[in-house]
N, C-alpha and C positions, 0 to 999 in steps of 0.2 A: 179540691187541691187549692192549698195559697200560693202565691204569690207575693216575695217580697218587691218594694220599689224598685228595689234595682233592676229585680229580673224582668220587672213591668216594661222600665225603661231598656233594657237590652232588646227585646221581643220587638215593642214595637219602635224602637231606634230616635223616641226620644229623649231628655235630660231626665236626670232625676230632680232635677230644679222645677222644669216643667211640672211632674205629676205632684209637686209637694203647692206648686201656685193654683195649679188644678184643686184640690184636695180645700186649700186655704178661702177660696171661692164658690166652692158648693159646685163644680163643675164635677167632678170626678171625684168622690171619698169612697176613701177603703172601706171594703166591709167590717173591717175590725183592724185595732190593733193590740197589739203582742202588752204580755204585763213589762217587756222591757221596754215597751214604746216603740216599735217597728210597725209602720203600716205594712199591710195584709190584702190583696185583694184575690180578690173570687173569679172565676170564666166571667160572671155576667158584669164585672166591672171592665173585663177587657173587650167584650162584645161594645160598652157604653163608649169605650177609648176608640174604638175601632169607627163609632158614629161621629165621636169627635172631631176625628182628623179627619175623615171623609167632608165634612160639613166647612172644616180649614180650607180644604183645597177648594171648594166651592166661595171659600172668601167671608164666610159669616164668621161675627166677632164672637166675642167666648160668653158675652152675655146673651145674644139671642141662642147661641147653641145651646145654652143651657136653657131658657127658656122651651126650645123646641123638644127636646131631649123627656123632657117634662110633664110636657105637655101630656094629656088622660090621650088626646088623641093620636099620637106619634104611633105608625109602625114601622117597623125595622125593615119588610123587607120591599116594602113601598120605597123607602129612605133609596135604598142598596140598590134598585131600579132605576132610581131615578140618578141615582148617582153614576151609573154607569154610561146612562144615555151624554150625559155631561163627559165623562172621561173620553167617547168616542168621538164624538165633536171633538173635543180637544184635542187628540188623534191629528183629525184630518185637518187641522187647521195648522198643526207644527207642520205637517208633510206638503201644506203650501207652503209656507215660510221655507222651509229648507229648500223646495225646486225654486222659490225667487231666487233666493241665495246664492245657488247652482248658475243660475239663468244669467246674474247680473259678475259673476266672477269669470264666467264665458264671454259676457261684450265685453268684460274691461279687458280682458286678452286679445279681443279682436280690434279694440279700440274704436269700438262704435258705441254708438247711443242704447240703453238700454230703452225697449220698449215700454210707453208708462202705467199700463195696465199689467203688464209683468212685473215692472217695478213694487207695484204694491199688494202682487196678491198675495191673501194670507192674512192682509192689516184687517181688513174687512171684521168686528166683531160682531156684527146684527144676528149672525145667529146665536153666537154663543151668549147673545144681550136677552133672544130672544128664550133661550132655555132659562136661562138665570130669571127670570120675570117670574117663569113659570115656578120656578124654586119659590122666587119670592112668596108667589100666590099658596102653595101649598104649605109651606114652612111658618108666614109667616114675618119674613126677616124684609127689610127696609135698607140697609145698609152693606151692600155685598161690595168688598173694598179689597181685598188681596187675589192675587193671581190665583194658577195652577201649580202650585207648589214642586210637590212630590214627581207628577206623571211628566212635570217638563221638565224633570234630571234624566229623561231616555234619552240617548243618544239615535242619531241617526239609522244606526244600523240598528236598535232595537226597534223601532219603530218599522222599518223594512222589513222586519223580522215577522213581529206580527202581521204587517200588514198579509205578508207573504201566505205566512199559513192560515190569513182569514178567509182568502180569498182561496187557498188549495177547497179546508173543508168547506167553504158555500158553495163552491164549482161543483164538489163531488157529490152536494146530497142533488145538485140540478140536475146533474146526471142522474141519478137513481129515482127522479123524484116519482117516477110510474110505480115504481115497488112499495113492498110493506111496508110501514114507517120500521115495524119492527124484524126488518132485512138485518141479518148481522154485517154490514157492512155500511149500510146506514146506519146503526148503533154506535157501530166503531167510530165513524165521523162527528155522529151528536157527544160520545165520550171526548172525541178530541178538541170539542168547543166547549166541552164543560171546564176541561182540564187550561186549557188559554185561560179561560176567563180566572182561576181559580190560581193560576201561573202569576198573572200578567195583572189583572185588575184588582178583584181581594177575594177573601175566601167564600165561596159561592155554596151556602147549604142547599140541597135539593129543593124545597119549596122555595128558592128565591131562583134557583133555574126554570122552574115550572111555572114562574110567572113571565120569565122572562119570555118564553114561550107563547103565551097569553099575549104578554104587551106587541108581540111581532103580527100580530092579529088586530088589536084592540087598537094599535098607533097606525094613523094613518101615513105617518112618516116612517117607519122601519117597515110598514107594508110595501110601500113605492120602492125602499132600498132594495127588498129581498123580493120582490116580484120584476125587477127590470133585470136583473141576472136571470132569473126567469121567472114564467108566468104561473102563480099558485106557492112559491117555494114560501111563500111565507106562513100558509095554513099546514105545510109539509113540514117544514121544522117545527111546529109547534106539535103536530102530531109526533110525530119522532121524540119531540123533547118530553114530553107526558109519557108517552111510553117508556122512556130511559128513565125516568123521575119515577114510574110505576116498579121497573125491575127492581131498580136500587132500595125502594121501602119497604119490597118484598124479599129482601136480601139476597137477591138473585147475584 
C-alpha cells in the first residue's frame, strides 16, 4: 500500500513541511513518486519515520539519525528497547517533578519554608545522563541536545494513569507468580502489558515484546525493579512473556 505525504503526515502528526525537508536530506525518501510528481511512501518508510522520531525525543540531530539509521549494523528492535527503557525513566522522573510541584504549592499555603531536598527533587538528571551515555555508546551520536518532546505533553493524570495499571498488572503476576506462566489469567495480565505498552509507548511487534522479556533478565536494572515487588518476578514475566509471544505466532 502507498502512501501519500499528506496521509504520512496525518498518521504520524507531523508537517508536510517536515517530510518534504526529510526527503530533501536523504533522511526519509519516498520509495517512489507518482508520474504527476507526488511522493509515495511504503510501510517500511513509516517503520523508518517511526525510528526517526523515536531517536528526536532521545535529542539526536537529523544528521546522526540518519547516519544511525544507515548504518549495516542498526537493528530495529534493539533501537525500540532501548528506547523504551528511556521513555520509562522519563516517566518517573516527570512524577517527581509533579510531587515537588504539589509539595511546594502545599508550604506556600501554609506559609512555611519549603524543604530544600523536596524543593529540588526530579532536577536531578544523572540518570537520565546516564542512559543517554549509554545511547551515545550504542548509536553512536556525540551531540544529544533536545529534550523529551512527545512523552512530556502527558498530562498528570495520564501519567497516574499508567502508572496506576503498571503497577495493578506487576502486583497481579506477583501474586500468581507460583502458577503456570501459561495460567490464563497470567496470560490475560501479560496481554494487558503488551497492550499498555502498545497504547501508551509505540506499536510493539511480538518479537520486540519477547525481547522485552529477555532484557527484564539480561538487565540488571529492571531485574532489581521487578524482583523487589517480588523475589523471581523478573524470570516469571519473562516466562509468561515467551509464552504469550509463542501463542500469538502460533495464531492461537
Amino acid at each position: 500500500m502507498a502512501y501519500t505525504v499528506k496521509a504520512v503526515a496525518d498518521v504520524a502528526g507531523v508537517s508536510v513541511r517536515t517530510l518534504h525537508h526529510y526527503d530533501q536530506i536523504g533522511l526519509l525518501k519516498p520509495a517512489s513518486v507518482s508520474a504527476a510528481g507526488y511522493r509515495l511512501y511504503v510501510e517500511g518508510d513509516l517503520e523508518r519515520l517511526q525510528q526517526i522520531m523515536f531517536f528526536r525525543e532521545l535529542g539526536f540531530g537529523l544528521q546522526e539519525i540518519r547516519s544511525i539509521l544507515d548504518s549495516p549494523g542498526f537493528n530495529r528492535r534493539e533501537a525500540l528497547v532501548s528506547h523504551r527503557r528511556l521513555l520509562e525513566e522519563k516517566c518517573r522522573r516527570l512524577e517527581r517533578l509533579i510531587r515537588s510541584v504539589d509539595e511546594t504549592i502545599e508550604a506556600m499555603g501554609r506559609r512555611e519554608p519549603m524543604d530544600e531536598e523536596a524543593m529540588f527533587e526530579g532536577f536531578d538528571e544523572s540518570k537520565m545522563e546516564e542512559y543517554r551515555e549509554e545511547a551515545r555508546r550504542r548509536w553512536g551520536s556525540e551531540n544529544v541536545d533536545e529534550s523529551y518532546r512527545r512523552v512530556s505533553k502527558y498530562s498528570k493524570e495520564d501519567w497516574a494513569a499508567i502508572q496506576a495499571e503498571s503497577r495493578e498488572i506487576n502486583e497481579g503476576l506477583a501474586a500468581r507468580i507460583d502458577r503456570d506462566p501459561l495460567d490464563p489469567e497470567v496470560q490475560a495480565l501479560v496481554e494487558r502489558w503488551h497492550k499498555l505498552i502498545n497504547d501508551r509507548y509505540y506499536a510493539c511487534a511480538v518479537e520486540v515484546f519477547r525481547g522485552l522479556g529477555d532484557l527484564y533478565v539480561d538487565d540488571s536494572r529492571f531485574t532489581a525493579f521487578y524482583d523487589r515487588i517480588k523475589p523471581g518476578l523478573a524470570r516469571f514475566m519473562r516466562a509468561a512473556m515467551h509464552a504469550y509471544c509463542d501463542r500469538l505466532e502460533a495464531g492461537e
